[in-house]
Every structure is written in C-alpha cells, then in structure tokens.
C-alpha positions in Angstrom: 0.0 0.0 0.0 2.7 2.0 1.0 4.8 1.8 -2.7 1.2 2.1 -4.0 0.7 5.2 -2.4 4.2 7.0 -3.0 3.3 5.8 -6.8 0.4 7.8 -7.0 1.6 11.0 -4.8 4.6 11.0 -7.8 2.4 10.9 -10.5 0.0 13.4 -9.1 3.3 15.5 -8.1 4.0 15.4 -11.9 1.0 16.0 -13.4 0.3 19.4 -11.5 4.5 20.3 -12.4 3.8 19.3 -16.4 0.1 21.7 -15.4 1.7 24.4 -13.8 5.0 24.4 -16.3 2.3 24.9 -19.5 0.3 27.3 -17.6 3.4 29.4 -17.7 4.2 28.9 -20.6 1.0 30.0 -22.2 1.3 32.8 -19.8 4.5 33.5 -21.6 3.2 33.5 -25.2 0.3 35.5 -24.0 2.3 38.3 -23.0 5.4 37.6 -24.7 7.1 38.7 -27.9 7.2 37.0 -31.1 9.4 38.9 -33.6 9.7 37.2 -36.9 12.9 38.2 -38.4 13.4 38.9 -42.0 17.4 39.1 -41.9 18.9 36.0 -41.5 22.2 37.4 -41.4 21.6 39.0 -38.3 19.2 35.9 -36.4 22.1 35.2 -34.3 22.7 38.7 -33.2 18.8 38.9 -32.4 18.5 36.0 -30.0 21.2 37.5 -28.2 19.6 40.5 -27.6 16.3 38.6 -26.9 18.3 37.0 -24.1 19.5 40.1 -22.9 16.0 41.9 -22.7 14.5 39.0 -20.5 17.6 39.1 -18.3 16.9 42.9 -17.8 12.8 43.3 -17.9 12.2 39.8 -17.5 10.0 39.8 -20.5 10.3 36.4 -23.1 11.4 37.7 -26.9 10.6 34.6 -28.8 12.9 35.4 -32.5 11.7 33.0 -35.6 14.5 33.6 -38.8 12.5 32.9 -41.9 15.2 31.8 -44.4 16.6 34.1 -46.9 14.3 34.5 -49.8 11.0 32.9 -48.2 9.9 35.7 -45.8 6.1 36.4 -47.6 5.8 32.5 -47.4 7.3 32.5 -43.9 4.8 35.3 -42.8 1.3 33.8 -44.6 2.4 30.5 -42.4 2.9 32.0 -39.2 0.1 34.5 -38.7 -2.6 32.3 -39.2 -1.7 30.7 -35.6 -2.8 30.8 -32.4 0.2 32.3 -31.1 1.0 34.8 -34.3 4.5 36.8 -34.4 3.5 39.7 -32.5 6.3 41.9 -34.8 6.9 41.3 -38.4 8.3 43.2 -41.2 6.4 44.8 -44.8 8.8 45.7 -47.3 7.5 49.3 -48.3 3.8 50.7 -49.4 3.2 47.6 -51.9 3.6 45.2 -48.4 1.0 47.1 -46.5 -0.9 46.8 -49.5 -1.0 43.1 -48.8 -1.2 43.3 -44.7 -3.1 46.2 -43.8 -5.4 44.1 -42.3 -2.8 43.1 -39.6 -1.0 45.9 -39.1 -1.9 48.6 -35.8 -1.8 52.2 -36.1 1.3 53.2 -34.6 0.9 57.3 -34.6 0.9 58.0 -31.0 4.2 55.3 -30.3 7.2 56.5 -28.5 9.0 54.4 -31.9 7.5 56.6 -34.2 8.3 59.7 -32.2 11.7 58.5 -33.0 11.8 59.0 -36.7 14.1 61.9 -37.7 11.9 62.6 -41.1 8.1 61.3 -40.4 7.3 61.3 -43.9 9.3 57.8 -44.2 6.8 55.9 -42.0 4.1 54.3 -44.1 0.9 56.2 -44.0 -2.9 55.8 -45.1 -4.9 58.7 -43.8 -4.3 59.9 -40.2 -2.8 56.7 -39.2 1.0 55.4 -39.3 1.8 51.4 -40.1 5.0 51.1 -40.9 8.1 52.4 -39.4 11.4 51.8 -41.1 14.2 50.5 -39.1 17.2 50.5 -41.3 17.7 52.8 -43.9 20.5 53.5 -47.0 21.1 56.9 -49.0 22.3 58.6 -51.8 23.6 61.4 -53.4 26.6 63.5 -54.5 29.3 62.1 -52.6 32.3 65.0 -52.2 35.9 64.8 -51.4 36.5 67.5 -48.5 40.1 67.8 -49.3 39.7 69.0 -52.6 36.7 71.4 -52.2 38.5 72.9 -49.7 41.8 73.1 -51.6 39.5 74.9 -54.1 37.7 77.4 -51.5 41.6 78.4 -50.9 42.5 79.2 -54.1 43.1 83.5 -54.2 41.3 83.4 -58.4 38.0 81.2 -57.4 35.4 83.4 -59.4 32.8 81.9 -56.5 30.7 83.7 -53.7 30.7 80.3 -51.9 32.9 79.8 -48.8 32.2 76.4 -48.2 29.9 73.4 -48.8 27.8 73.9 -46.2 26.4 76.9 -48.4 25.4 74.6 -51.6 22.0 74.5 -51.1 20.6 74.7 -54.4 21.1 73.3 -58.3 22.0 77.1 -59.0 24.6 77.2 -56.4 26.1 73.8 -57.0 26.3 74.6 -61.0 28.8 78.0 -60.5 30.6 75.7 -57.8 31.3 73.1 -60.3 32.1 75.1 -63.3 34.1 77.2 -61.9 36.3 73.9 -60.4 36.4 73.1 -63.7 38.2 76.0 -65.0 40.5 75.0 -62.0 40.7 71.7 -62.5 44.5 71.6 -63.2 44.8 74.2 -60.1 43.1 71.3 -57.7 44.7 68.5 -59.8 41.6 66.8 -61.1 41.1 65.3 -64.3 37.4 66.6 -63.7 34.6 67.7 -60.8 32.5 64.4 -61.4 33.5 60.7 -61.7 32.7 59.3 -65.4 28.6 58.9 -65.5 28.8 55.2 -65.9 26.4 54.6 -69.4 27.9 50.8 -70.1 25.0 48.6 -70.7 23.4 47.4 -67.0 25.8 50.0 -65.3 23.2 52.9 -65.7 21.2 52.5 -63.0 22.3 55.4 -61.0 20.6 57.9 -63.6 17.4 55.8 -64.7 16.5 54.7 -61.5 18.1 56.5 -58.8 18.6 60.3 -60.3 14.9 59.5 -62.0 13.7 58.7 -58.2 13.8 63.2 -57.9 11.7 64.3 -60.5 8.9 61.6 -59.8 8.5 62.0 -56.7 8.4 65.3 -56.8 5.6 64.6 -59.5 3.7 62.3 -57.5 4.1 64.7 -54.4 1.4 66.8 -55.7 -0.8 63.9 -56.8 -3.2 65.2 -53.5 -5.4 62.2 -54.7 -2.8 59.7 -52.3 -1.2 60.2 -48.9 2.0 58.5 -50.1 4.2 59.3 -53.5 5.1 55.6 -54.1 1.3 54.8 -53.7 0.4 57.6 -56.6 3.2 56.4 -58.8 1.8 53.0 -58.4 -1.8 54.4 -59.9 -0.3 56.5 -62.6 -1.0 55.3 -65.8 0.6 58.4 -67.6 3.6 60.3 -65.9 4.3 64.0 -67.5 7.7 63.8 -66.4 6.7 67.6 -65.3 10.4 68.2 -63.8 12.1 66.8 -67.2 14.1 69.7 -67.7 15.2 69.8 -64.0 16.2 66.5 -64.0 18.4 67.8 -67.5 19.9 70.5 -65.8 22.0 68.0 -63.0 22.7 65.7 -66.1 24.1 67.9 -68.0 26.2 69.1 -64.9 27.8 66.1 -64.6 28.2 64.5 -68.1 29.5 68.7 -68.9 32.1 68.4 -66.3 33.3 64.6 -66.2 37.0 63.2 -66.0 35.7 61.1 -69.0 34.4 62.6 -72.7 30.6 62.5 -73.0 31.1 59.8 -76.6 33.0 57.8 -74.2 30.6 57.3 -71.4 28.8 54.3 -73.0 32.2 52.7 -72.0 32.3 53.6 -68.1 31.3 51.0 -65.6 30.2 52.4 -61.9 33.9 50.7 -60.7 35.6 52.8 -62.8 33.5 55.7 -61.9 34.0 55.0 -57.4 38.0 54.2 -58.4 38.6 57.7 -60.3 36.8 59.6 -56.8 39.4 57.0 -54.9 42.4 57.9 -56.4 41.6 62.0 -56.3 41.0 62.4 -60.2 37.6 63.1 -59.8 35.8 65.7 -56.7 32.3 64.2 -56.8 30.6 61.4 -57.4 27.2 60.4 -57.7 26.6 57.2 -55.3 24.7 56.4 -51.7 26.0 54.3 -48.6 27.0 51.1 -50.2 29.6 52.7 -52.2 32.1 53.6 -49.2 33.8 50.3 -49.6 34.3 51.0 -53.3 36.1 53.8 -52.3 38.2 52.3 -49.4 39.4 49.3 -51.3 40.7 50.6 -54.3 44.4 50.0 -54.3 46.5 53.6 -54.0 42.9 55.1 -52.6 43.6 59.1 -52.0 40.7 59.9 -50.0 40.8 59.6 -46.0 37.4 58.4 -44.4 37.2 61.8 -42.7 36.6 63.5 -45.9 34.7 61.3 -47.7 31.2 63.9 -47.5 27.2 63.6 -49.2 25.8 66.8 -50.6 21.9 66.6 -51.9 21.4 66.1 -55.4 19.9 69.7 -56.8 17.7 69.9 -59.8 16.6 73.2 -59.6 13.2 72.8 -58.2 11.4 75.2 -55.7 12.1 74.6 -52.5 15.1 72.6 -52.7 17.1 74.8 -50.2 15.1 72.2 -47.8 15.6 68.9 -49.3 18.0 66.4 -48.0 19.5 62.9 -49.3 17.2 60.4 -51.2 17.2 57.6 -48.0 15.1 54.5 -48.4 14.5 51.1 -47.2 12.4 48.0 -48.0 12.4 47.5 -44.1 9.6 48.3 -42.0 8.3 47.1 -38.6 5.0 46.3 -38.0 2.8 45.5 -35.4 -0.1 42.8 -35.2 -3.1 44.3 -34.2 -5.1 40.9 -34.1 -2.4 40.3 -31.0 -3.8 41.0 -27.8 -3.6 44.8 -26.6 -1.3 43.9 -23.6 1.3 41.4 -26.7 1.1 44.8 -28.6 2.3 46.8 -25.7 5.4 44.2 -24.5 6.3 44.1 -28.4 6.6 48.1 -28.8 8.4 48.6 -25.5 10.7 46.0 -26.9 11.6 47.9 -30.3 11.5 51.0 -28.2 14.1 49.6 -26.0 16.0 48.3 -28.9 16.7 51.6 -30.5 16.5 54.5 -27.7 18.3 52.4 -24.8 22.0 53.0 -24.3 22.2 48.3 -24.5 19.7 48.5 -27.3 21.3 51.2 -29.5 25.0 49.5 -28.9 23.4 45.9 -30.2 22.0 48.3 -33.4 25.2 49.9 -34.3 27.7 47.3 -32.9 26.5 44.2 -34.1 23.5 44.7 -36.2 25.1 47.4 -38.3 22.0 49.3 -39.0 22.1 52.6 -40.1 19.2 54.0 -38.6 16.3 57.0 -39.3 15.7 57.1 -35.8 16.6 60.7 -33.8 17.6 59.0 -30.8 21.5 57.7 -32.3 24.3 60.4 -32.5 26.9 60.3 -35.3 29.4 58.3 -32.6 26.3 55.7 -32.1 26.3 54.7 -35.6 28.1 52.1 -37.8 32.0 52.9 -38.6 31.4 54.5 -42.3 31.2 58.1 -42.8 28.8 57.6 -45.5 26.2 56.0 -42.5 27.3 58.6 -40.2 27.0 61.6 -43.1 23.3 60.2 -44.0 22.5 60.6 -40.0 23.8 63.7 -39.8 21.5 65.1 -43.0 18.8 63.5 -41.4 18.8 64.7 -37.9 19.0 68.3 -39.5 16.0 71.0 -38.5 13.9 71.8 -41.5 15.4 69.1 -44.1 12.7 66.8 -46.1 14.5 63.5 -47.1 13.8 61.8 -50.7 12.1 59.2 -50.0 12.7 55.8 -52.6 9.5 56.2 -54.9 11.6 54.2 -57.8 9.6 50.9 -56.4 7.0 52.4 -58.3 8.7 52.0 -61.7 6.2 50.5 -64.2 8.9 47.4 -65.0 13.3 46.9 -65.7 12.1 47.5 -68.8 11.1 50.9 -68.6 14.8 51.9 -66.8 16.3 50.1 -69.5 14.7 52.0 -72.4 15.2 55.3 -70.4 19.0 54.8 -70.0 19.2 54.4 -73.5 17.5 57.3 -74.7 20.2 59.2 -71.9 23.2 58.0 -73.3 22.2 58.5 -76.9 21.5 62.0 -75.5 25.0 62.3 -74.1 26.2 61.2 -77.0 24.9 63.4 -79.2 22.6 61.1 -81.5 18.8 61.9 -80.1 18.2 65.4 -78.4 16.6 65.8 -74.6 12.8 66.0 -76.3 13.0 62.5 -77.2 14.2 61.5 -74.0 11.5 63.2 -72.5 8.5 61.9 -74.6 10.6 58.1 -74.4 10.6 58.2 -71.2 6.4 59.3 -70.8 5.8 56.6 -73.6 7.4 53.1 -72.7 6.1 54.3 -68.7 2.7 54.2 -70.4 3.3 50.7 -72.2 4.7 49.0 -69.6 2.6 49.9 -66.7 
C-alpha cells in the first residue's frame, strides 16, 4: 500500500508540475514577444539581444528567422496561428498593400516619435503602419580635401565659402564650373566621376537620379497620402520636372574626367576608383559605395573627408531637401495580437533603438544605419557615409527623398530610359525625345 501510495503522490506531483509548467508557458506566449525576423544574417545577433531583454525586464522575446528568400511565405504561415509573431516586417507601401489588415496604427508610439523625417513611415490617412528601421542613402558624394583646396584658391570666381552653403542646383552649378576652369589648379582630371552609361551600369541615372523628378511629381498627386502609392496608380507620368532632372545631367556629363562619346564605355567601378584615387571631386553614389572607395588599391581619400551633398535639380524649395534615404524595411505590429502582446512588443523595439544596450546591439553588431533621432553620429556604424546620412537626417527643416523608384512600371522601362540618356550624351537623339521616351514606354509597360 505503501509503494502504492508513494506511486500515486509521484504521478500526481508530476502531473500538476507538467500543469503548472504549461500554464506558464501560455502565460509567456500571452504576453510575450514573437518577432519574426526577415534578416537571416543577423538571427544570431537577435536571440542574443532577446536574451539580454529577458535578463533585464524579464519579459520572453521569442525570434523565428524565416530563411533568406522565403519571408512572404514565412509570414502567410505563421500568422494564421494561435500564437502569431507579435512583430513582423512589410517591405515598403506595396507590403502594406498586402497586410493592412494586420497591421496597428502606430501614430501615438514613442518608436514613431523616434523617426528623424516622419514622412518615411508608411501612412494611409491619419494613421501610421510602418516604421522603417534601417535605412540606406544617396547622393553627390564629395571629397572635402579637394573642395576645400578649391575654396583656398586666391582666383576662385565663386561667392561660396564652403559646402555647407550649396543649397541649391543654381549654387552647386557655379561651384562646379568654376572647379572646372581650375581643375589643373586642384589637380583633377574633372569635378564628377565618369557617369557610368555601359550597358546594365546605368542605374544610377534611370533609377536613382529618375527617383527626384517623380517623386516630386507624385508629391502633388493630392489624390494619395503617399508618393510611391500615386506612382503605383499613374498610368501616364508627364515627367513635369524633365528639364530639371536635364539641368543635374548635364552638370555632370558637362564636367566629367571622361568625354561624353566615351561614357557608354564607363562601368560604376571605374567611376568610385577615379573619386578614390583624387581624379575626380564628386561622385554620384549612396552608402553602399564607401567600400568601393576604401578598397581601391592607391585610394587618395581619407574616411574623414569622404562627404554627401543633396542632389539639386533646380526645383522650388530645394534649399530644404536632404539625401534620397530609403529602405524595404519596415516594422509592423499585429493588431489581431492581444492589446497587452502589442504593448510588450513596442516597449521592446523602443528599447532596442532608444536604450543605451539597445542602441549598442544596433550599431555594434546589427550594423543598421538607422532614421531614428535617438543615435548620435558616434552611435552609428563605422562609415562616414552612415554617419553623413545621419547627420542630413537629424537636421531641422530638411525633407528627405524618400525611394518612390519601387513604383517603376517594370526593368524595362529603366532600361529604355538609360538608352535614350546615353544616346543623349552622346549626341545622337536630343533631350525631347528623352523626355516623350521616357512618358511613352512608362505608359506601355505599366
């Protein structure tokens, strides 16, 4: 009886252990964090913070990695469960498109407070549902050394003291021609790097310098909330800022190390090696192309010089426009989770990036250059191309670019449109036919 007894007083001890260890545990998931994580190059770095955060607030961060390519796959999967990812990520307006219905309003969040330039959080009427995280930028990219060696120089025909007064297309222009005429002076073979024209090189002018004059465009479309969304519903573009957009091409193909008949030659490599080894003073590139300039063999140009300058067109208002900064990473948050999983999953992004721990993981570890006001210049990755797009960011008054080129009708389209520039560089079909080109094959591919 006795054996019988201590049997049953074991079994009933383990049955209310096994009771009491799932009660906990749907405790946990109740009022947990599940954050499904789109980058799995940085999955390792996230369950280390997740560790961290339950060691300090004692609250669970349960991190799922999709696997690289199968996120949208990943995501359909996993919310339709019980226990849904609490956070998960939409890769721009087009994303939201295809999750508004799980996505909370995130307007009065400490997170959103955070954003240095609201307007790159996705909107749709009064309410904010996406909230990029990481960001990358482009525009002119400037060699300090020489633009000072040319601010020194006694016969400069300029009113311009220093970069920090190029605010404009109009102000920028004078700059640069008058370098030219001193090119020898500041021992350039020319103020830009070659605009790269070689076939599948281009992309920097039909995608990236296009993005300015579109948005722009769209901007006034008062019909949408959001640019990218009105370029995605615009059958028939009147590329209204084409001559704008003419104006900074001609700059640089008028003022180029390399002859315009040449450019259909010029790859982007050779372009980032003739700013690295000082024959060129600008160059037309965003974040990504530091290392392009670092690791060129005999590179000139010391990191601390290495500047961004907004790309000018000439447009009203410009004396307030920043870098062209974009992202296809957003959070969001599920608002078919419970109201108290929505709180524990904000306080955790709002840890992540505006603690002292949180913003060290971010910079350190996760490399993210982020949007967010709450990083200095010394809390961001170790490239002065992050730390010059946080700087333009985090200035008073300044309106970043946001990416609208997402919106492009197809490749197609960019392909037809670099074609119709470099025949224009070149001299064999004038700036009208680039113009109606480019309102025509938008048009027939979208």
């Amino acid at each position: 009886m006795k054996k019988t007894l201590s049997c049953i007083l074991a079994c009933l001890l383990m049955t209310l252990s096994a009771f009491s260890l799932a009660a906990c545990t749907q405790k946990d998931d109740a009022a947990g964090v599940y954050f499904l994580n789109f980058k799995p190059e940085s999955a390792k770095t996230y369950e280390k913070i997740a560790d961290d955060y339950y060691k300090e607030k004692g609250v669970k961060v349960k991190v799922v990695t999709a696997a690289a390519n199968t996120y949208e796959q990943t995501l359909k999967s996993e919310i339709a469960k019980k226990n849904a990812p609490t956070i998960f990520q939409i890769n721009g307006p087009i994303g939201y498109n295809n999750w508004k219905n799980y996505c909370a309003d995130l307007k009065d969040t400490k997170l959103y407070s955070y954003l240095s330039d609201k307007n790159l959080a996705i909107r749709e009427g009064d309410g904010v549902y996406g909230i990029p995280y990481v960001v990358e930028a482009y525009g002119i990219i400037y060699n300090k050394e020489i633009t000072d060696r040319y601010f020194a120089l006694k016969n400069r025909q300029t009113q311009v003291n220093s970069m920090d007064e190029v605010n404009k297309y109009n102000k920028l222009r004078i700059l640069v021609e008058d370098m030219t005429k001193h090119k020898k002076d500041l021992g350039i073979d020319g103020v830009f790097a070659s605009t790269s024209m070689l076939s599948g090189e281009d992309w920097r002018w039909q995608t990236h310098l296009m993005n300015i004059p579109l948005y722009y465009e769209f901007a006034e479309n008062e019909q949408y909330d959001d640019p990218t969304v009105a370029g995605l519903n615009t059958t028939d573009i009147t590329f209204k800022y084409a001559d704008k957009f003419k104006n900074i091409f001609d700059l640089y193909i008028n003022n180029s190390t390399t002859q315009k008949t040449l450019l259909g030659s010029k790859s982007v490599a050779d372009s980032m090696a003739e700013f690295a080894l000082g024959k060129a003073a600008m160059v037309q590139n965003g974040t990504w192309g530091y290392s392009q300039i670092a690791d060129v063999k005999g590179n000139k140009v010391k990191a601390e010089n290495v500047k961004f300058l907004p790309i000018y067109l000439g447009i009203d208002g410009e004396e307030n426009q920043g870098l062209c900064v974009g992202t296809e990473n957003y959070f969001a948050i599920n608002k078919k989770a419970s109201a108290e999983q929505q709180k524990a999953s904000l306080d955790f992004l709002e840890w992540l990036y505006g603690s002292e721990k949180g913003k060290k993981y971010v910079s350190e570890e996760l490399g993210f250059t982020t949007p967010f006001n709450t990083f200095t210049e010394k809390e961001t990755p170790n490239d002065p191309l992050a730390k010059e797009t946080v700087r333009w960011m985090n200035k008073e008054k300044i309106n970043t670019i946001p990416w609208i080129f997402t919106a492009f009708p197809s490749e197609n389209f960019k392909t037809e449109l670099g074609s119709l520039l470099l025949g224009y560089a070149q001299g064999s079909n004038t700036w009208d036919e680039v113009k109606a080109g480019a309102i025509k094959f938008w048009k027939s591919e979208r």
